[in-house]
C-alpha positions as CSV (number, residue, x, y, z in Angstrom):
1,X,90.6,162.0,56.3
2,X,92.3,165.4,56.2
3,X,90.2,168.2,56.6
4,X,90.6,170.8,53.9
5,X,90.2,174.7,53.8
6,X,90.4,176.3,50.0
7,X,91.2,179.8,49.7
8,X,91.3,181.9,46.3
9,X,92.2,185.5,46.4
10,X,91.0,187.7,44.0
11,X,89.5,185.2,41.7
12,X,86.9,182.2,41.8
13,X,88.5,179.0,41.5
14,X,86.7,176.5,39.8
15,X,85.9,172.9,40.6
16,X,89.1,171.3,38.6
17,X,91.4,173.2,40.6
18,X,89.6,172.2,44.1
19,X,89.7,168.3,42.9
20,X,93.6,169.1,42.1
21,X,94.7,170.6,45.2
22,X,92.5,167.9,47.5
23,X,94.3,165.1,45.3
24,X,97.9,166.9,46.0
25,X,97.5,167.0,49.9
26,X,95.4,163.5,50.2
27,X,99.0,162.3,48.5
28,X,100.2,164.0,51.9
29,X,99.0,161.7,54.2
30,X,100.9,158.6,53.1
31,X,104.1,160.2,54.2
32,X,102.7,161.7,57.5
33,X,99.5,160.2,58.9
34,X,99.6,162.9,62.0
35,X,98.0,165.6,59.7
36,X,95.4,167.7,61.4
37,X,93.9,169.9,58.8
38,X,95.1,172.0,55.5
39,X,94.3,175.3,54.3
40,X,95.0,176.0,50.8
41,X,95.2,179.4,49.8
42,X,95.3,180.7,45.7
43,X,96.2,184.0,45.0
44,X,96.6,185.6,41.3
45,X,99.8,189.0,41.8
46,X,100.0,191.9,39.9
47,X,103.1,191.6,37.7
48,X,103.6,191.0,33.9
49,X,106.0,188.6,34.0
50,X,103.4,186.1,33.7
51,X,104.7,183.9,36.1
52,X,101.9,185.1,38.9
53,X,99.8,182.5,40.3
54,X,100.7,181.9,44.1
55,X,99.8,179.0,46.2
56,X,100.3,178.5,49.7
57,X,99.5,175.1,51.9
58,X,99.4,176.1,55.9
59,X,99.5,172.1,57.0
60,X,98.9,171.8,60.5
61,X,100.1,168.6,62.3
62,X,100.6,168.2,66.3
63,X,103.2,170.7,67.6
64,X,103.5,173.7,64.9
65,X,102.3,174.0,61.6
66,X,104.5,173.8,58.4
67,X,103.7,176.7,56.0
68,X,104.7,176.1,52.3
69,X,104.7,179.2,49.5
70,X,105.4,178.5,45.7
71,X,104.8,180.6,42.8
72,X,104.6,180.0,39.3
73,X,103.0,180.3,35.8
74,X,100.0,177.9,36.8
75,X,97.9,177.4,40.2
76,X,98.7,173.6,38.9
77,X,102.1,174.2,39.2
78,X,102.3,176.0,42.0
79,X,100.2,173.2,44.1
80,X,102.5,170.3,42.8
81,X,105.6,172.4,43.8
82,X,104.2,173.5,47.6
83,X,103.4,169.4,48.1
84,X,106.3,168.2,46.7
85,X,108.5,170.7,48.9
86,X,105.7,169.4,52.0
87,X,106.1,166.1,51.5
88,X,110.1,166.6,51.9
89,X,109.5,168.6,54.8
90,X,107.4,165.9,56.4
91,X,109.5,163.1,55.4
92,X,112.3,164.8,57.5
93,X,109.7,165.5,60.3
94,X,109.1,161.8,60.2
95,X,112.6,159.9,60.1
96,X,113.4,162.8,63.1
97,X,110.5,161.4,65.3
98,X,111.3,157.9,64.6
99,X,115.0,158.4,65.6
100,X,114.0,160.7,69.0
C-alpha cells in the first residue's frame, strides 16, 4: 500500500478528486512496486487562459524521488497526465535496474 499525501493550494478539494488521484497513483504500483510514499499537490494559477489547474506528484522510491508537474484545463486532467508521464518514467527506472 502506498502511502499518500494530498495537497490543494488555494482551494478545497473535494472527495471525488482525492478518490481520483489515490486511483491514478495505486495504478502506479503495478509498474514499480519499490514506491515509498506520494505527495500530491493541486494548485488553481492566476491566468485567464483557462487552462490553470496544476498538479504535481513528488513520488519517492529508494534512491531519489521523481517529481512530475502537468497543467491543464482540469485537476482530472492534469493527474492523468503527471501519472501517465510517471509511469513512463518508472518503466524506464525499471527495465534500467533489471539490465544493471
Amino acid at each position: 500500500m502506498i502511502n499518500i499525501h494530498f495537497r490543494s493550494v488555494n482551494f478545497k478539494a473535494d472527495k471525488k478528486l482525492k478518490e481520483f488521484a489515490k486511483k491514478r497513483i495505486e495504478k502506479l504500483s503495478l509498474f514499480y512496486n519499490q514506491i515509498l510514499e506520494v505527495f500530491v499537490f493541486t494548485k488553481i494559477e492566476n491566468n485567464s487562459d483557462g487552462i490553470n489547474k496544476w498538479a504535481e506528484l513528488k513520488i519517492g522510491i529508494p534512491g531519489d524521488d521523481i517529481v512530475v508537474k502537468k497543467i491543464s484545463k482540469s485537476f482530472e486532467e492534469s493527474i492523468y497526465l503527471a501519472s501517465e508521464s510517471a509511469e513512463r518514467i518508472l518503466k524506464r527506472r525499471k527495465d534500467k535496474e533489471r539490465v544493471l
